[in-house]
C-alpha positions as protocol buffer text, in pm:
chain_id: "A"
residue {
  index: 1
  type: UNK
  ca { x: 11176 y: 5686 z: 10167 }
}
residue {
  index: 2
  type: UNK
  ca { x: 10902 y: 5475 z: 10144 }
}
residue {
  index: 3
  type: UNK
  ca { x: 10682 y: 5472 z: 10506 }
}
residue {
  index: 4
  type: UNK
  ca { x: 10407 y: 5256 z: 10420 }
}
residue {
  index: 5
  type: UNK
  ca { x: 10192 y: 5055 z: 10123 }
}
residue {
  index: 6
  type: UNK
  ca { x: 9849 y: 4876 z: 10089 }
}
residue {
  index: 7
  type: UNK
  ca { x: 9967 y: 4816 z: 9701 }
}
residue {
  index: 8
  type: UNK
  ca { x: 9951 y: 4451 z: 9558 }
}
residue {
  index: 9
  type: UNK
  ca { x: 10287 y: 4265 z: 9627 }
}
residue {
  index: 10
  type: UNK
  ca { x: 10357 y: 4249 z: 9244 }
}
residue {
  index: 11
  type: UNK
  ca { x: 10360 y: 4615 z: 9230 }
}
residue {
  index: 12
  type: UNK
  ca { x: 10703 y: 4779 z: 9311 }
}
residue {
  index: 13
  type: UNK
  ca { x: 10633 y: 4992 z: 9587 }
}
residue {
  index: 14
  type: UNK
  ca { x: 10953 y: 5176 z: 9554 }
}
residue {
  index: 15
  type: UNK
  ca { x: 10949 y: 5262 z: 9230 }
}
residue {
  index: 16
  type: UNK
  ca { x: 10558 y: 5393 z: 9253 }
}
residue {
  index: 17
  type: UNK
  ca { x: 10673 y: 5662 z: 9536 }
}
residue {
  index: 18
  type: UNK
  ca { x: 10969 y: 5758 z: 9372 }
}
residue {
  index: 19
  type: UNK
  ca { x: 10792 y: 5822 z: 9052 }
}
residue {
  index: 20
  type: UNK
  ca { x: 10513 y: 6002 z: 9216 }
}
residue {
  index: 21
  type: UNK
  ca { x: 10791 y: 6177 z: 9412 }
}
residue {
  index: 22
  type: UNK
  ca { x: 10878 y: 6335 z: 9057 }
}
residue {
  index: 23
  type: UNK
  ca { x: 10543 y: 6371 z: 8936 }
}
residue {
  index: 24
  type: UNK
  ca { x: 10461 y: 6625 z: 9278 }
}
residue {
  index: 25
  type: UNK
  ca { x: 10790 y: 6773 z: 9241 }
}
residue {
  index: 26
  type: UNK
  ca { x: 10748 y: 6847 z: 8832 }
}
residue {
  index: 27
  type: UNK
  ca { x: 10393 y: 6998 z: 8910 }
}
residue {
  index: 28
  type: UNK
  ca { x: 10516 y: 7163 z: 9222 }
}
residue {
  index: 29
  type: UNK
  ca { x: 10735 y: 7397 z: 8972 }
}
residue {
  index: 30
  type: UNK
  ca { x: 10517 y: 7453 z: 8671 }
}
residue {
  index: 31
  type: UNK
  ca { x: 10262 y: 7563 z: 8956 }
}
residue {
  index: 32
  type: UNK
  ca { x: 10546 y: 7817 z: 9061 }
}
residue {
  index: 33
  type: UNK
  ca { x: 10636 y: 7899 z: 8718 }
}
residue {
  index: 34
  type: UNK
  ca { x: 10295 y: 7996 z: 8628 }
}
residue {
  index: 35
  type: UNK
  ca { x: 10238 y: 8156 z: 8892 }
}
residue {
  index: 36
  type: UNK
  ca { x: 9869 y: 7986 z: 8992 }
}
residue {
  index: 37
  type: UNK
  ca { x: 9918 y: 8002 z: 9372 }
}
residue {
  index: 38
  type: UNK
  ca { x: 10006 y: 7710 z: 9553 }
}
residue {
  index: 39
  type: UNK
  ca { x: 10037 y: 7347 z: 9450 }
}
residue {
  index: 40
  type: UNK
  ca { x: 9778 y: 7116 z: 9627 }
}
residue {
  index: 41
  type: UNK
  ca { x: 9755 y: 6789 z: 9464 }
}
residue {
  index: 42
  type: UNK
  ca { x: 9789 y: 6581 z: 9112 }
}
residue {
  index: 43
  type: UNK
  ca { x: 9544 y: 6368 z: 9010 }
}
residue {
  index: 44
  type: UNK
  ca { x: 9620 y: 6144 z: 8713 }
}
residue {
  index: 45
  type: UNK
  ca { x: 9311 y: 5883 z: 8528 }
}
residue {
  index: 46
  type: UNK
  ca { x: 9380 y: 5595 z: 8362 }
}
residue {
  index: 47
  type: UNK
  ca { x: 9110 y: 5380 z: 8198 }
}
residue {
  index: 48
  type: UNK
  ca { x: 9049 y: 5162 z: 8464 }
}
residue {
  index: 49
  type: UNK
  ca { x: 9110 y: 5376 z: 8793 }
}
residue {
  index: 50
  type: UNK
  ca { x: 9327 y: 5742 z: 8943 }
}
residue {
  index: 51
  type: UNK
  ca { x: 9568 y: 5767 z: 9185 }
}
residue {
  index: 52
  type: UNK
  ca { x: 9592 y: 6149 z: 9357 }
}
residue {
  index: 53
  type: UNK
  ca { x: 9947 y: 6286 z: 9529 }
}
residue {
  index: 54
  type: UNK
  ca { x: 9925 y: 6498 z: 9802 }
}
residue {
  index: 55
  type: UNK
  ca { x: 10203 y: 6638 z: 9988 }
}
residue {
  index: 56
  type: UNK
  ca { x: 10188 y: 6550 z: 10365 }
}
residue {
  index: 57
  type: UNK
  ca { x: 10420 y: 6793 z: 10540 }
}
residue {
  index: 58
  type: UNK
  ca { x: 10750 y: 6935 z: 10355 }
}
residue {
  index: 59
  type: UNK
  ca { x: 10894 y: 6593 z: 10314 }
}
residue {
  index: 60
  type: UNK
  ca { x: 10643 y: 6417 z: 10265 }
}
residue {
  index: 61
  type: UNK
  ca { x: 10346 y: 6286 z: 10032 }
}
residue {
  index: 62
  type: UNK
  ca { x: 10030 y: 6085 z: 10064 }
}
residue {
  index: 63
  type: UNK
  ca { x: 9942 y: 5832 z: 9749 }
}
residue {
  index: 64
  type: UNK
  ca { x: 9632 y: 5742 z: 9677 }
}
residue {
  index: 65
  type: UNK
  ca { x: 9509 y: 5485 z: 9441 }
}
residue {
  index: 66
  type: UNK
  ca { x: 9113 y: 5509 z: 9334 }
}
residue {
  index: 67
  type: UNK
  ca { x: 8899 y: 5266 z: 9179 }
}
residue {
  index: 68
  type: UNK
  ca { x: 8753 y: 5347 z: 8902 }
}
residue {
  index: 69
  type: UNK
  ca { x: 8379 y: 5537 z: 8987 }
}
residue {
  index: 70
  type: UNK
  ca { x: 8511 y: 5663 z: 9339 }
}
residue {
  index: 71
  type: UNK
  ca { x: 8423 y: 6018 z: 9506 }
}
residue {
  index: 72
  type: UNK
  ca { x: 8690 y: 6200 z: 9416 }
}
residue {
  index: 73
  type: UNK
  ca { x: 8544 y: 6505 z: 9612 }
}
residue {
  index: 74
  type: UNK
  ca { x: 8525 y: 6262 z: 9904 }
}
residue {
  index: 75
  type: UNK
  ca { x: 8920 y: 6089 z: 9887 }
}
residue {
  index: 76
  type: UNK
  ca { x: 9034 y: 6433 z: 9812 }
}
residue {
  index: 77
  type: UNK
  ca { x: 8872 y: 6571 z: 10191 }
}
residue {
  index: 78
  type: UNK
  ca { x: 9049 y: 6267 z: 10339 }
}
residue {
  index: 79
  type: UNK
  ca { x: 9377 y: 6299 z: 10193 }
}
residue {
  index: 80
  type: UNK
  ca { x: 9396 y: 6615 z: 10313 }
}
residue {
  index: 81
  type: UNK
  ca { x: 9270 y: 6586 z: 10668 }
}
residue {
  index: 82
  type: UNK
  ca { x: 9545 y: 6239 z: 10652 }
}
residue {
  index: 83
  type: UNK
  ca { x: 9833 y: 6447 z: 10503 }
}
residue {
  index: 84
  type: UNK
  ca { x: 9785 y: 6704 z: 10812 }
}
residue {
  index: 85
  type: UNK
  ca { x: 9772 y: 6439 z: 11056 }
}
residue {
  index: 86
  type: UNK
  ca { x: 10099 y: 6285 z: 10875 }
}
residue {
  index: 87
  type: UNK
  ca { x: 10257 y: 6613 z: 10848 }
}
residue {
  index: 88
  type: UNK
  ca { x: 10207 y: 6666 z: 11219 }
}
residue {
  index: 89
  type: UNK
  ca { x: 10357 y: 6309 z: 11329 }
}
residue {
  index: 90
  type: UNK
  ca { x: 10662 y: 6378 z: 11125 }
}
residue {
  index: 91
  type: UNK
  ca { x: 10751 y: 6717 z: 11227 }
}
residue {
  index: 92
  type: UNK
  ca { x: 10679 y: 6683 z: 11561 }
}
């Protein structure tokens, strides 16, 4: 279930979550399977930008597309301290 987007109009918002939906979900278990502790976010670079998944709650995850040059260190803080406040909302 899709919540909310900021993406372009041409992009297919639905199909963007889902597929990061399986991306968290395949790295969820190889994190399990090798046993390396506990899953806490994909990143994945392309030439021209990244986009990170965080989970935001059980049910939920936080997308977030990067420009190309950003502060990873710094989008990685937020999403976290946004995926609490998300997680909160949700299962409250």
């Amino acid at each position: 279930l899709l919540i909310a987007t900021g993406l372009p109009s041409e992009v297919n918002s639905k199909a963007v979550a889902a597929m990061a939906a399986a991306i968290v979900g395949t790295s969820e278990t190889t994190v399990s399977e090798l046993n390396i502790g506990e899953f806490k976010e994909v990143l994945v670079n392309a030439s021209d930008g990244q986009y990170a998944a965080i989970k935001a709650g059980e049910d939920c995850i936080l997308i977030a597309l990067l420009r190309k040059g950003a502060n990873l260190g710094l989008v990685l803080l937020e999403m976290e301290k946004q995926s609490k406040k998300i997680a909160r909302l949700i299962e409250s």
